[in-house]
C-alpha positions, -999 to +999 in steps of 0.1 A: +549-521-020+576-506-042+597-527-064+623-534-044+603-550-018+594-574-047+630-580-064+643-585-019+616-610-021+623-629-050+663-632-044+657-643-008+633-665-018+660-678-046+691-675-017+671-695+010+663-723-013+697-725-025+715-724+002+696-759+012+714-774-017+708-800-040+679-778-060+678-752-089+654-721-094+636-716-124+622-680-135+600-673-160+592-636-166+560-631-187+552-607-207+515-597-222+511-587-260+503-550-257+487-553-217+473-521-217+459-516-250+435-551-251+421-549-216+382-559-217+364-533-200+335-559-192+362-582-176+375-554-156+343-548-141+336-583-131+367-588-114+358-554-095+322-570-086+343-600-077+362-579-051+332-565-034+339-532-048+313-507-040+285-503-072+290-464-072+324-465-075+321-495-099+299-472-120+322-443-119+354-465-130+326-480-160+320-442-169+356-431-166+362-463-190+336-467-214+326-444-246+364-429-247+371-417-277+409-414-296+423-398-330+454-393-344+477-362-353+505-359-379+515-325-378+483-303-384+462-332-400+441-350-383+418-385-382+381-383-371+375-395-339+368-428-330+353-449-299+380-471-281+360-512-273+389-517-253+421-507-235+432-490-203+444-449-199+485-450-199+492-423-180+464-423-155+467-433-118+436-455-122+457-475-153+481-493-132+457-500-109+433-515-132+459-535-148+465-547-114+425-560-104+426-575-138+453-599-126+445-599-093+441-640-094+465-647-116+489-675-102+469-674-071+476-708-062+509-709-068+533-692-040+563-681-051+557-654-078+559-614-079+534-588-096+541-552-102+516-538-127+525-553-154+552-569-148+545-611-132+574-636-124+571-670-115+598-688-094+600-725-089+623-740-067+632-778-088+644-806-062+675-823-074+664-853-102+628-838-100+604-826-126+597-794-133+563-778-131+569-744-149+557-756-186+523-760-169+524-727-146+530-709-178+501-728-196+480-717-167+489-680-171+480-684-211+449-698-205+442-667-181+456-644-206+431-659-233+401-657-211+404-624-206+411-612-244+449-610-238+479-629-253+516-634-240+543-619-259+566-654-269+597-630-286+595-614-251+588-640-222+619-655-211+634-685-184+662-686-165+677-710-150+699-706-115+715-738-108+750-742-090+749-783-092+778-799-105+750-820-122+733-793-143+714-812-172+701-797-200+681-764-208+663-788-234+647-809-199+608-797-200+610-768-222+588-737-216+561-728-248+540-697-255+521-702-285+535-730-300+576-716-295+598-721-273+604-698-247+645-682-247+669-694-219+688-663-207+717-656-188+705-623-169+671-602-174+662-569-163+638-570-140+617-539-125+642-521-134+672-541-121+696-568-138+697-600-126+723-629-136+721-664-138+750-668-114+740-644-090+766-618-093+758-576-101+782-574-130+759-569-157+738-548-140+768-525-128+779-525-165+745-508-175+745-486-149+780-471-154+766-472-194+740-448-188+758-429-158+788-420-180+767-408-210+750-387-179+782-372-173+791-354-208+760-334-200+777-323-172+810-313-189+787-292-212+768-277-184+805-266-169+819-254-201+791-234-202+796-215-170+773-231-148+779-231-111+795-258-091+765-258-066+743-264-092+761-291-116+765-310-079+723-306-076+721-318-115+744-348-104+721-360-073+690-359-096+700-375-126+730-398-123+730-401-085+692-412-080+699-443-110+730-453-098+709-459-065+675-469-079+671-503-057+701-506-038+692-528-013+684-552-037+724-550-050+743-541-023+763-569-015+786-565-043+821-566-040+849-539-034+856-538-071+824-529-082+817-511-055+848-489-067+836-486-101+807-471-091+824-446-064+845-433-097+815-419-109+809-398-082+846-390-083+845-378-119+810-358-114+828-342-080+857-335-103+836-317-130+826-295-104+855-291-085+883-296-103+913-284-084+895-305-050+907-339-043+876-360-039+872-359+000+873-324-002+849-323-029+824-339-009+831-319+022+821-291+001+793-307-016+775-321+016+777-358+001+789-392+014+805-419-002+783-443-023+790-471+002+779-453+031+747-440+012+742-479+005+747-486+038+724-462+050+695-472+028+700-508+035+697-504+074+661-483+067+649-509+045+650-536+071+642-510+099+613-498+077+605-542+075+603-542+114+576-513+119+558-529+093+531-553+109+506-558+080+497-596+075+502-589+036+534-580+030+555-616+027+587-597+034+576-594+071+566-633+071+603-643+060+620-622+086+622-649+108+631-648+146+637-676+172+607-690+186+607-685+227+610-649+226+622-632+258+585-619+280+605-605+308+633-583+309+661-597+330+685-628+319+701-651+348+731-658+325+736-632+302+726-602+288+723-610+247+685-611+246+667-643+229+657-631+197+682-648+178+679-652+141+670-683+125+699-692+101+728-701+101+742-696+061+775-710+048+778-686+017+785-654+013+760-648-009+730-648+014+755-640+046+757-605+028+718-603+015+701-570+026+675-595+049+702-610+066+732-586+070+710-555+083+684-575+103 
């Protein structure tokens, strides 16, 4: 699935276990020592014969592989070529993909974690006055790493810590070690692509957004100032600042009204680069666009819908759409006409009251 099926995942996972109280969540995002570049080709393989995977195409995949060969330019000058023992294509479609087999059965007994590529999260959910397991998850994903000629990156694997307790101990409590150091507590991390804070809240990763929308946004100035057509600066807009500004957004879209507005402004001033003498509702009359809200809206409401159609046994967002058990088999109600799929939950916070897998289901 895409990545924000895995960051829905992980935050409802996080919301639901929080909102039973008297817990804390503990992430630890990992991070490999140059993943792509120390892949064992003879490991790859055996976790493909592991699968079941056909020998033909295990012998094409060995071909497209093995005996690659690699030099390197500096202007005209040039190495001699030499064979590659190692390493995966960047670039390719069967890289990722790869990358993926080869940590197929990572973590693969412990539930609540999230892979994308490269990219593997643990989350464990720490009962109030309880141990925590983590320092031996990430042991487990060391050894792994070893066995397969890897390493984990200790400047770059980090913990956090999500805990609303009035009792919140210390960060010191079972510290987390990757090769001998300890691993860096962190307020907020970006994740696949989106920022997410210790306390919950989108502020730091609005901040970055607007960061790289505004610098966006001088390109468009230039691009006026240099005659271009309102049409076309509008088109420019929707590619490269809308589309970022957007990247995820069901994953974020509960924030408040003020950042909300923060975010609309950009549109405003890209609408008013283009149209300068059109107040903003004209300007998006004109333009054929909506307000950011709506477009939020929009894409949060075919998210879930897109959840509902899906009926595949692998995809854990479908498992933790829950419904009331004693679903309806007929299609008349003595009492009422509110049918009996009812959702399970009943939240006191706003936080998961205004979560994309509640609010739109």
């Amino acid at each position: 699935k895409s990545t924000t099926h895995a960051l829905v995942y992980l935050l409802h996972s996080i919301l639901v276990a929080l909102e039973r109280g008297s817990c804390t969540a503990r992430l630890f995002f990992e991070d490999f020592k140059k993943g792509f570049d120390l892949v064992d080709h003879n490991v790859i393989i055996k976790e493909l014969t592991l699968l079941g995977t056909p020998p033909s195409i295990i012998r094409w995949i060995k071909a497209f592989l093995c005996d690659r060969e690699q030099c390197v330019r500096v202007g005209t000058s040039m190495s001699s070529w030499k064979k590659t023992n190692g390493g995966l294509p960047q670039g390719t479609k069967l890289g990722p993909l790869l990358f993926a087999v080869l940590i197929n059965s990572l973590l693969k007994n412990w539930p609540s974690r999230i892979k994308f590529v490269d990219d593997t999260s643990a989350l464990e959910i720490i009962p109030r006055f309880s141990s925590s397991l983590m320092p031996l998850v990430v042991n487990e994903i060391s050894d792994y790493a070893l066995e397969r000629g890897m390493e984990l990156n200790y400047k770059k694997c980090k913990q956090m810590l999500i805990n609303f307790l009035k009792y919140k101990g210390s960060d010191d409590e079972n510290p987390i070690y990757v090769a001998g150091k300890p691993v860096e507590t962190v307020s907020s991390f970006k994740l696949l692509g989106v920022w997410i804070s210790n306390d919950l809240s989108w502020n730091t990763h609005v901040d970055m957004v607007l960061k790289k929308a505004n610098s966006r946004l001088y390109a468009l100035r230039l691009l006026k100032k240099a005659g271009l057509q309102a049409s076309h600066i509008v088109q420019i807009y929707i590619s490269f600042i809308r589309s970022r500004i957007e990247y995820a957004s069901p994953v974020w879209s509960s924030i408040p009204k003020s950042l909300s507005d923060i975010l609309e402004s950009v549109q405003k001033r890209a609408l008013s680069i283009a149209y300068p003498d059109l107040l903003y509702d004209e300007a998006l009359e004109i333009s054929n666009l909506q307000y950011l809200s709506t477009r939020r809206d929009i894409s949060c409401k075919k998210f879930v819908e897109s959840l509902r159609r899906d009926v595949s046994p692998y995809n854990p967002l479908t498992q933790i759409m829950e419904i009331r058990p004693g679903v309806k088999t007929h299609d008349y109600d003595l009492r009422n006409d509110r049918t009996a799929e009812q959702p399970l939950w009943s939240e006191t916070t706003e936080r998961l009251k205004n979560f994309v897998t509640r609010k739109y289901y």
